[in-house]
VEXDREN-2710 file (C-alpha; in Angstrom, 1 decimal):
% VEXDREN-2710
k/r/px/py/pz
1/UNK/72.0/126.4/120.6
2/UNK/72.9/123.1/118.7
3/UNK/75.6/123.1/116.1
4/UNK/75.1/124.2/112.5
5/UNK/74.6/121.6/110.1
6/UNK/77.6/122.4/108.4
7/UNK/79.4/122.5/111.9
8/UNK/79.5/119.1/112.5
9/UNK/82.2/116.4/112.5
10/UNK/81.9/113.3/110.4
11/UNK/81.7/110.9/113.6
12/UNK/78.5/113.5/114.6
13/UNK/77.1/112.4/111.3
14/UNK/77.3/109.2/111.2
15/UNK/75.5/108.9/114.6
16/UNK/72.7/110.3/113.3
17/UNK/71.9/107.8/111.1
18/UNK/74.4/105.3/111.2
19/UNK/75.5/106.1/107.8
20/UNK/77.6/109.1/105.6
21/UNK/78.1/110.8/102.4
22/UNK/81.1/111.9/100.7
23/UNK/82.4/115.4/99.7
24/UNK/81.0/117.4/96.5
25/UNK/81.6/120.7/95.1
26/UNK/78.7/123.0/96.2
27/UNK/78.0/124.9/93.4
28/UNK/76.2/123.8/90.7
29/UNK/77.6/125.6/88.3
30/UNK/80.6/123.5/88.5
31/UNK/79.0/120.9/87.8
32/UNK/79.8/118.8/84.6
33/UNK/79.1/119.3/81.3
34/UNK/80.1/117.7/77.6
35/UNK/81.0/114.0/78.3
36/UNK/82.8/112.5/75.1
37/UNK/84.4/109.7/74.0
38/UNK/88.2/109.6/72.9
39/UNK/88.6/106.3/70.9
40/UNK/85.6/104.9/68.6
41/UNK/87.6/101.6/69.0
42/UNK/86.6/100.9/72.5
43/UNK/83.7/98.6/72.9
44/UNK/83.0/98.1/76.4
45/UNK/82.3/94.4/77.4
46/UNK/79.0/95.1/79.0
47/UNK/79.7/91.6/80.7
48/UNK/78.1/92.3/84.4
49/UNK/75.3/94.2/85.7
50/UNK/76.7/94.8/89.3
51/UNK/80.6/95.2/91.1
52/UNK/81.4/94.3/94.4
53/UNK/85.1/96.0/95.1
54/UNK/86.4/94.1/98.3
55/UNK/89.3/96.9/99.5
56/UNK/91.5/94.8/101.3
57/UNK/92.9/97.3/103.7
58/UNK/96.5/97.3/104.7
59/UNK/97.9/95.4/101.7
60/UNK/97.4/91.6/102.7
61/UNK/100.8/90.0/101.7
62/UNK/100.3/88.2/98.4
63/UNK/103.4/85.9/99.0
64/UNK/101.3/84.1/101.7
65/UNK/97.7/84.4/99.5
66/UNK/97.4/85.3/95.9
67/UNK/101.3/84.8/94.7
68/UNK/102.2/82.1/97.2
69/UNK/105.0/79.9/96.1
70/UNK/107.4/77.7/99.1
71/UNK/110.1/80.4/100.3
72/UNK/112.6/80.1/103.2
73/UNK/109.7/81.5/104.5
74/UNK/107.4/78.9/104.1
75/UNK/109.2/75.5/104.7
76/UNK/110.7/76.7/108.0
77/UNK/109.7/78.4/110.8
78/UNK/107.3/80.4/110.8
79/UNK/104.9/78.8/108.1
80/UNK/105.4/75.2/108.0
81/UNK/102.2/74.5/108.7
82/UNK/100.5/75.9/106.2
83/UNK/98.7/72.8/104.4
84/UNK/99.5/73.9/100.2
85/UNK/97.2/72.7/98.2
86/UNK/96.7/73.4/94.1
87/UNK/94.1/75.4/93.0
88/UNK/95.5/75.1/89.3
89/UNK/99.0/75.0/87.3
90/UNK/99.3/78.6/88.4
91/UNK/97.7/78.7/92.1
92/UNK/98.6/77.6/94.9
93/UNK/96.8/78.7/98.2
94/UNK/97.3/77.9/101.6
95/UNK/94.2/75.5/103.3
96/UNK/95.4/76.5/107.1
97/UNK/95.0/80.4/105.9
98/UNK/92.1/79.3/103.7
99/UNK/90.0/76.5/104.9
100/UNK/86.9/77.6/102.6
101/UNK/89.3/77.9/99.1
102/UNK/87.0/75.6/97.5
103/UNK/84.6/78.2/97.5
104/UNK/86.1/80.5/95.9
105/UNK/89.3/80.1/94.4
106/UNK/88.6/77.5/91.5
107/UNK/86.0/80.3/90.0
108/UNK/89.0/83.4/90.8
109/UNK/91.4/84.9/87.9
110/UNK/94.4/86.5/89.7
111/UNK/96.4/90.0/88.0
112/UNK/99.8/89.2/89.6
113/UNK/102.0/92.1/88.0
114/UNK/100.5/95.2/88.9
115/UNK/102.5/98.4/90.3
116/UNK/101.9/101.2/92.8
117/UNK/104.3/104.4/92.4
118/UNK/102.7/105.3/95.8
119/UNK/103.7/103.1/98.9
120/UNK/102.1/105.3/101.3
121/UNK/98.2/103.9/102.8
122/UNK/96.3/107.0/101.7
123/UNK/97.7/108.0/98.5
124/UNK/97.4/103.7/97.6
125/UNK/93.7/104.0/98.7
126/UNK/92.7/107.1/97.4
127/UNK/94.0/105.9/94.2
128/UNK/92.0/102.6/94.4
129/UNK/89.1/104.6/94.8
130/UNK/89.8/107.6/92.7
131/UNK/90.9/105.4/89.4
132/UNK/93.7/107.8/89.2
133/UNK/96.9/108.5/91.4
134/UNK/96.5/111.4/94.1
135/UNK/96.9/114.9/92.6
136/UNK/96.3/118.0/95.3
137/UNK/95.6/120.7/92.2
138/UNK/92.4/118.7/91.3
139/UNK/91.9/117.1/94.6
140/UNK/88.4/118.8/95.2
141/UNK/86.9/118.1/91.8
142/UNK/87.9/114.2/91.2
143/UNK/85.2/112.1/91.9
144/UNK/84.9/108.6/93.4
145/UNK/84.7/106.1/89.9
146/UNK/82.1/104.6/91.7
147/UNK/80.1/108.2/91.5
148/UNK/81.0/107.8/87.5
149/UNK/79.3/104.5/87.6
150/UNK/76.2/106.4/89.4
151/UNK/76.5/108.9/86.5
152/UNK/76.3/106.9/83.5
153/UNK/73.8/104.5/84.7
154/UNK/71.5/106.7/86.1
155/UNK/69.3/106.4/83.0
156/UNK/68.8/102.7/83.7
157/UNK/67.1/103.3/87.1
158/UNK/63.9/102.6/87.8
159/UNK/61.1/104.8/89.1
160/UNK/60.7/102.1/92.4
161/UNK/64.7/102.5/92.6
162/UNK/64.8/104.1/96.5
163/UNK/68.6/102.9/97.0
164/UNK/71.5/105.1/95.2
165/UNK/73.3/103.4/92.6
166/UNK/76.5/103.4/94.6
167/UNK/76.8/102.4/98.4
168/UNK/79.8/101.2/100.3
169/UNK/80.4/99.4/103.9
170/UNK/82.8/100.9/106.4
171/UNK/84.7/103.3/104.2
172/UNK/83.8/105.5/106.8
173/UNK/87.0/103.9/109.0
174/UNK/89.6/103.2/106.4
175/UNK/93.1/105.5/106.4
176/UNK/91.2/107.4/102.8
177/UNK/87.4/107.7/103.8
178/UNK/85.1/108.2/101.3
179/UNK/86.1/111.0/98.3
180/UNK/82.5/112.0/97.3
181/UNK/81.4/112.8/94.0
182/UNK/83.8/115.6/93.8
183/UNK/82.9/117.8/90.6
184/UNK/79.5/115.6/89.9
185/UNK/75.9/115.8/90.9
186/UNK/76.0/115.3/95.1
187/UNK/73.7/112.3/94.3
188/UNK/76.2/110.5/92.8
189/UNK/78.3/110.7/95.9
190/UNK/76.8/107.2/97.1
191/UNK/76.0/106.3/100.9
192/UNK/78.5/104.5/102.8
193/UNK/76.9/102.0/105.9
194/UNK/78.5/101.8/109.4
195/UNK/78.7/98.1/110.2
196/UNK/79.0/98.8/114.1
197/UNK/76.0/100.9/114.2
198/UNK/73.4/100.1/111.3
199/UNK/72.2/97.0/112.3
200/UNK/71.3/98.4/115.9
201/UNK/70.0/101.9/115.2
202/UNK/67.4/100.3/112.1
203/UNK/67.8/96.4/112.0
204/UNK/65.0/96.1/114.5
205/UNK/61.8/94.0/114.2
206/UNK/59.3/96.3/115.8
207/UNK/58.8/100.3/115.2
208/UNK/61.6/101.0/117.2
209/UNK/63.9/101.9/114.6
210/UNK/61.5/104.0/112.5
211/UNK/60.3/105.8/115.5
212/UNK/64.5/106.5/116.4
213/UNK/64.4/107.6/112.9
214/UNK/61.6/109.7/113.1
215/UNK/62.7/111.3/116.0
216/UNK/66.4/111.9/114.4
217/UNK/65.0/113.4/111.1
218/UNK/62.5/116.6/113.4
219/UNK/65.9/117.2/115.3
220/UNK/67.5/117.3/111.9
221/UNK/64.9/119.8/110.4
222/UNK/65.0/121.9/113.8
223/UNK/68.8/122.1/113.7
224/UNK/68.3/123.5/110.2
225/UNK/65.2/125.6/110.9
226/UNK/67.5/127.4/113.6
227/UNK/70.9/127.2/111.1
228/UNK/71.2/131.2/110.1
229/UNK/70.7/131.9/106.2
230/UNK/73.2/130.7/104.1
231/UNK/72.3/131.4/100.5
232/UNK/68.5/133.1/100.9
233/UNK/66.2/129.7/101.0
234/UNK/67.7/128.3/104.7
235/UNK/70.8/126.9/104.3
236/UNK/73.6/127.2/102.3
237/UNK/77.3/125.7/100.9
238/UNK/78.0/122.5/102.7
239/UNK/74.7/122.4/104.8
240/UNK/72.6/122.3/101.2
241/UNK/74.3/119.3/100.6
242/UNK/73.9/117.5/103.1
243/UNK/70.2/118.3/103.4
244/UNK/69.8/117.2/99.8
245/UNK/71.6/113.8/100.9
246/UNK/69.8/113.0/104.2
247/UNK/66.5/114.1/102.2
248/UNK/67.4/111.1/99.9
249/UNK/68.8/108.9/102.9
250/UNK/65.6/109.4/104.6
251/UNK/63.5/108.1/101.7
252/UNK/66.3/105.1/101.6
253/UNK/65.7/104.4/105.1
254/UNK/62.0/104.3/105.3
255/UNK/62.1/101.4/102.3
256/UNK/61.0/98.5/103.6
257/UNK/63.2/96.9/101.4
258/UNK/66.0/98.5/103.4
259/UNK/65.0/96.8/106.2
260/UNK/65.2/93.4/104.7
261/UNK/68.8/94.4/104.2
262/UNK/69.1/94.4/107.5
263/UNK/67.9/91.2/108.0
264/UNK/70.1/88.8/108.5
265/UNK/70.2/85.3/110.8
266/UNK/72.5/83.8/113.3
267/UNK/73.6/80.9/110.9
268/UNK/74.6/83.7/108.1
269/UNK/76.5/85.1/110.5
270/UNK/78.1/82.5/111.9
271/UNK/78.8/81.3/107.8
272/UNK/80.2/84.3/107.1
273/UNK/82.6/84.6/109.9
274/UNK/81.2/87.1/112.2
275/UNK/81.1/85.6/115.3
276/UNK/84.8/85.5/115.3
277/UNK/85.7/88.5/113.9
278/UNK/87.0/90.9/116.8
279/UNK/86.9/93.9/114.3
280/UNK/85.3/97.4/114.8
281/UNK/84.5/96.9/111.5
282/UNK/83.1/93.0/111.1
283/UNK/83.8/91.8/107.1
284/UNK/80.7/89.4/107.7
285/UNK/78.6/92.0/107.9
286/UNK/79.9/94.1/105.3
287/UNK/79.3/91.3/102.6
288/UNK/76.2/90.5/104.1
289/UNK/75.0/93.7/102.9
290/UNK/76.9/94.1/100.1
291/UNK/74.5/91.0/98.9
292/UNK/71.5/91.6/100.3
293/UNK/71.6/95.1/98.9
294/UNK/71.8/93.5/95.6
295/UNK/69.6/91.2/95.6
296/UNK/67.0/93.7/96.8
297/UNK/66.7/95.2/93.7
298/UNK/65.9/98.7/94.7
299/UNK/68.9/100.2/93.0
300/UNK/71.8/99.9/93.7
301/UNK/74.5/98.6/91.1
302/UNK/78.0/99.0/92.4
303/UNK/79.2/98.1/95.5
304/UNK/82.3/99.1/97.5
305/UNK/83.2/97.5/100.4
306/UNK/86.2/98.1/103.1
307/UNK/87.6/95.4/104.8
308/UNK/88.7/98.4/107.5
309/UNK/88.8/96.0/110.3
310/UNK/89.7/98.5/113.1
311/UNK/90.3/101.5/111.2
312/UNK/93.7/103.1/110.5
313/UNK/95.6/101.2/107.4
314/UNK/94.1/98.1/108.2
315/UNK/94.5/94.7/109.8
316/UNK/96.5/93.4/107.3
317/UNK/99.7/95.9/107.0
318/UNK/101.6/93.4/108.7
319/UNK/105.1/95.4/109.0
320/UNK/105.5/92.9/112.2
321/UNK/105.6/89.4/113.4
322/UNK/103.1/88.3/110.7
323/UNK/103.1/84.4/111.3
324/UNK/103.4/85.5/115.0
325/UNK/100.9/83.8/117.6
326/UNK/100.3/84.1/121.2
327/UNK/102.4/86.9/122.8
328/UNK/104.0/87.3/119.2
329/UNK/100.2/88.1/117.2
330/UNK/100.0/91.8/116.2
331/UNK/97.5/93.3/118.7
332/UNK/94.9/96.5/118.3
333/UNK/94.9/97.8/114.7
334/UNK/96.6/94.6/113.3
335/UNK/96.1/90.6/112.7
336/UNK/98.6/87.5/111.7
337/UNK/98.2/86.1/108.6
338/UNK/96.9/83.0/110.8
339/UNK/94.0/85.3/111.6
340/UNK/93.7/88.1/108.8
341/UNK/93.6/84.9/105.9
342/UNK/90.6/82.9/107.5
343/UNK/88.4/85.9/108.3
344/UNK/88.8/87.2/104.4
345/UNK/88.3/83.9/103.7
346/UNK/84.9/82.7/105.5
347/UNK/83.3/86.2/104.3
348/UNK/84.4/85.9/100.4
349/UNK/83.5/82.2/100.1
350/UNK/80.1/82.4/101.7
351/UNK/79.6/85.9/99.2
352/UNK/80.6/83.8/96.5
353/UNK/79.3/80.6/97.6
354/UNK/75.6/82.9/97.9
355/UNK/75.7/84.6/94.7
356/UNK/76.2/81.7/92.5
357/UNK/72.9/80.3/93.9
358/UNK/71.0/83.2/93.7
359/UNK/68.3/83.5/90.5
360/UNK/70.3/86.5/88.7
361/UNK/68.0/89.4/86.9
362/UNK/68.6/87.6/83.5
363/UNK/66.8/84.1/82.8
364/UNK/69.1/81.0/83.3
365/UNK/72.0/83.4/85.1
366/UNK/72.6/83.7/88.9
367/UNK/73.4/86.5/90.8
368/UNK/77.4/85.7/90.3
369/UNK/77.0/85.4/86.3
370/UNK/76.2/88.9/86.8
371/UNK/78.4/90.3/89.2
372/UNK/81.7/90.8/89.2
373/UNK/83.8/90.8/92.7
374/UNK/86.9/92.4/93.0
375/UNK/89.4/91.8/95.9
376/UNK/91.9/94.8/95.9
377/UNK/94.9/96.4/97.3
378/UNK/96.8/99.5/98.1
379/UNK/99.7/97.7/96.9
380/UNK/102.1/94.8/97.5
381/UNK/104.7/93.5/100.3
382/UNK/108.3/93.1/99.9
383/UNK/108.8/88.9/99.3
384/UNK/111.5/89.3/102.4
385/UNK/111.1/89.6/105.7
386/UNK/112.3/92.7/107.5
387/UNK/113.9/92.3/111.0
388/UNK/110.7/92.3/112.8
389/UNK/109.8/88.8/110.8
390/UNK/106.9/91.1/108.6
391/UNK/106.8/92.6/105.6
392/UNK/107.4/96.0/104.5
393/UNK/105.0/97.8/101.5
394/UNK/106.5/97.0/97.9
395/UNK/105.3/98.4/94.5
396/UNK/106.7/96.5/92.1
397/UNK/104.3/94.2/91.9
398/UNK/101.2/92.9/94.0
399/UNK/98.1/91.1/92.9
400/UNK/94.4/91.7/92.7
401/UNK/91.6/89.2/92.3
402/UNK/88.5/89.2/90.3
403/UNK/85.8/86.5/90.3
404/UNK/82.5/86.6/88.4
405/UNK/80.6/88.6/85.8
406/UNK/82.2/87.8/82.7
407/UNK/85.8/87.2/83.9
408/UNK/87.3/83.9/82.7
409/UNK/87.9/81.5/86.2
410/UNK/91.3/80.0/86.2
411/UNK/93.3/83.1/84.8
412/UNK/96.5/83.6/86.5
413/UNK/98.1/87.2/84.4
414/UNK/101.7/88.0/84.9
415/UNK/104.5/85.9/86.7
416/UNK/107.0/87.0/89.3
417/UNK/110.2/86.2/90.9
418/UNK/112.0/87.4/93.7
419/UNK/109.3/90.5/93.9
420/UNK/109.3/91.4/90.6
421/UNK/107.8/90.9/87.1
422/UNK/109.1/88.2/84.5
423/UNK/106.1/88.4/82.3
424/UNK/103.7/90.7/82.6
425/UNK/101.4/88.9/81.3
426/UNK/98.9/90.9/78.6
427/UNK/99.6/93.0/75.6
428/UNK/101.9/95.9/76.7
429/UNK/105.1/96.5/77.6
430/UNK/103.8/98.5/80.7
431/UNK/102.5/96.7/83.9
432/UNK/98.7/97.1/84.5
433/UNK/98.0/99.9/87.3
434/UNK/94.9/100.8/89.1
435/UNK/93.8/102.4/86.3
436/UNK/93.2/99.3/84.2
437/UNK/91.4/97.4/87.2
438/UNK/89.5/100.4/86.8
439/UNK/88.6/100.8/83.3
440/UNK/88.1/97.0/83.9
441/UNK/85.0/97.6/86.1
442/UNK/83.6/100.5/83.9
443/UNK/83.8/97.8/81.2
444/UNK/82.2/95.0/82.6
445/UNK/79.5/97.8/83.7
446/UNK/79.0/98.2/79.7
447/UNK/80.5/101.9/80.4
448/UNK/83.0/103.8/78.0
449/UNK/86.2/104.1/79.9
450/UNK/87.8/106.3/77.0
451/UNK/85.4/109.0/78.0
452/UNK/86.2/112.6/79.2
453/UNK/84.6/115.1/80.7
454/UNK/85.6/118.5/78.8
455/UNK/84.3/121.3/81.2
456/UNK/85.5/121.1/84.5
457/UNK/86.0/123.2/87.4
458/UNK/89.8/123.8/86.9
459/UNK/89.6/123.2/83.2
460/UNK/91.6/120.6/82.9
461/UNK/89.5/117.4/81.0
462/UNK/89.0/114.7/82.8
463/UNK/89.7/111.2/81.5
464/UNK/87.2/108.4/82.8
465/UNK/91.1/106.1/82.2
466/UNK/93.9/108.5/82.1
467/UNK/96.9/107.7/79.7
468/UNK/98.8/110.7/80.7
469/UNK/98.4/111.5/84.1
470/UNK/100.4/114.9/85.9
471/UNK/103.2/113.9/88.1
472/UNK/102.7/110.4/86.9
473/UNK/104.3/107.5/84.5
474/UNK/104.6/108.8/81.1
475/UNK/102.1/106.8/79.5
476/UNK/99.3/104.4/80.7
477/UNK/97.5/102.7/78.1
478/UNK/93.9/103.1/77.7
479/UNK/92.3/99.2/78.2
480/UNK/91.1/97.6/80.4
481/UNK/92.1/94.2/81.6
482/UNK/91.5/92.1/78.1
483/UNK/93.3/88.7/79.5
484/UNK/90.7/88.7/82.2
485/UNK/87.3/88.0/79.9
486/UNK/89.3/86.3/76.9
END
């Protein structure tokens, strides 16, 4: 007999249908009730109707990108070659890293003081996607923030909305996969597409792929029909969830307009990168989709997506040799900075280069008016070089980028020297966290990020932004990131 539904490994999962959901509390019961608000002074900007999160896996160095300035580092071996060229007063960038800049970096607005308690991959990550720093007590009911965004826009759907409101790309192979919806409805839990395997299994232009699917969903329903009685009606615990979510990823998947996601040409690819990406995991791809399913229309509103590369931390947690070439370039799970740079770079300029000609939903706008892309990280790396000529992970500070859908281009927030902060750069006498470039997106969404959900499984409330986390700084404050849109 065939495995149990509830048997099966995540890999087994995803080859079914080339795609996976994350983990939810079971009963329903535990599902949330009485959402508040905790401040009647917070007006949420309402500035974009979609988010693209780019996760940057594996901390890409911000001393050669987003905070580069000429270093020992720079003017000597390794990096003399790097071509500087000003973006603005405040940005400098790098033309041998980033050929396509022009692209992109002249409508970017940089955060360069943010700080990670955490220097570990998964904790970093988990707190990217969580909104909130890593706490094991709660672990099981925190959702996802982009399962909150699924939440409190799932009264703006549409009855021809087929797509969930929130889908990534390759979380699947990043160091934290995907954290589900946690205490929330399982359909907020969002779908999360397999570059190396979604294209092939349903990008097809004849019946093929419908009749694989076909034939994938009556092995599906015979594994279940044979699955013993879990809860009285078939299948029970995990197994009803992930009926309930292949049930809705079946309907997804036999939408034509899913299909024309999957469409895309030689010369995109080539635009975006992918022919000369040697990743698992290609970037190209990723943004490919993360646009397309966009601009189909069918849904979908907030977008995460993993620059995972070949899985583990990422190809950009360059500990060694990170200017190294030849016999010195990091090999397997790892790139250079000569490599690493230009493959970010070809995929975010053509995404951004794309969405600013694309007719937005809104007369007059385009698709970038109304999106805003985020480029983040799990945190920073240390301004010196270690004795293996890389960089080791650093909290004190490291920068994020946001582009698009209401934020200000041109914005540099915060200065540093010699790794650390010598203006923050915004109204508080605390650096921003993760947190903020959260409560920044739930913002721009037009959501309340001084919300809180009062009944929850372990009855603790949960803050949308916390400002007092367990085990955590002291005090966050509840904002977002003003300086950004201002």
């Amino acid at each position: 007999m065939g495995k149990r539904i509830e048997e099966m490994s995540r890999r087994e999962l995803l080859k079914i249908f080339g795609i996976s959901v994350g983990a939810v509390i079971a009963d329903p019961a535990a599902w949330p009730r009485n959402v508040q608000a905790q401040s009647k002074k917070i007006t949420p900007r309402g500035t974009a109707r979609n988010v693209i999160v780019v996760q940057n896996c594996g901390a890409m160095s911000q001393w050669e990108t987003w905070d580069f300035r000429p270093t020992k580092y720079t003017d000597t071996f390794p990096g003399k070659d790097l071509d500087v060229q000003k973006v603005n007063a405040d940005f400098q960038i790098s033309k041998t890293l980033f050929p396509q800049y022009e692209k992109w970096a002249p409508k970017a607005s940089i955060v360069r003081t943010l700080w990670e308690n955490s220097l570990v991959h998964f904790t970093g990550m988990y707190h990217s996607q969580a909104g909130r720093a890593f706490n094991p007590a709660i672990l099981r009911e925190v959702p996802a923030y982009g399962s909150i965004v699924a939440m409190e826009l799932e009264n703006q759907r549409k009855a021809s909305d087929t797509f969930p409101t929130f889908m990534s790309v390759d979380l699947w192979n990043t160091r934290c996969p995907q954290i589900g919806s946690g205490m929330l409805h399982p359909k907020y839990s969002g779908l999360d597409l397999n570059t190396s395997t979604v294209f092939e299994s349903f990008g097809g232009a004849d019946a093929k792929a419908e009749t694989d699917l076909s034939r994938r969903w009556e092995v599906l329903n015979r594994m279940a029909e044979v699955s013993p009685s879990g809860s009285g009606d078939g299948l029970g615990g995990k197994a009803e969830e992930y009926s309930a979510h292949y049930q809705y990823a079946y309907k997804i998947l036999m939408d034509p307009r899913f299909k024309k996601v999957l469409n895309v040409t030689d010369e995109e690819k080539q635009r975006y990168g992918v022919d000369k990406d040697k990743g698992v995991c290609k970037l190209g791809l990723a943004m490919l989709l993360a646009r397309n399913v966009l601009a189909s229309d069918a849904g979908t509103r907030f977008m995460w997506v993993s620059n995972a590369y070949n899985g583990n931390a990422g190809g950009n947690d360059n500990h060694d040799n990170i200017y190294g070439r030849g016999a010195l370039a990091p090999r397997g799970f790892l790139m250079p900075i000569y490599d690493s740079a230009p493959r970010l770079d070809a995929a975010l300029g053509s995404l951004i280069e794309d969405l600013s000609k694309m007719p937005g939903k809104e007369s007059g706008k385009t698709m970038l008016d109304e999106t805003m892309v985020v480029v983040l990280h799990e945190f920073g790396r240390n301004p010196d070089f270690n004795l293996n000529n890389g960089r080791d992970h650093w909290g004190p500070v490291y920068s994020d980028v946001f582009i698009g859908g209401g934020v200000k281009p041109g914005r540099v927030i915060g200065k540093t020297e010699g790794g650390k902060p010598v203006d923050i750069g915004w109204g508080y006498k605390q650096q921003p966290m993760k947190d903020h470039v959260t409560a920044t997106v739930y913002s721009a969404l037009g959501i309340d990020y001084s919300k809180k959900i009062e009944k929850t499984p372990s009855g603790r409330a949960y803050e949308y932004q916390q400002t007092a986390p367990l085990g955590g700084p002291a005090f966050i404050p509840l904002t977002d990131i003003a300086e950004l849109f201002v």
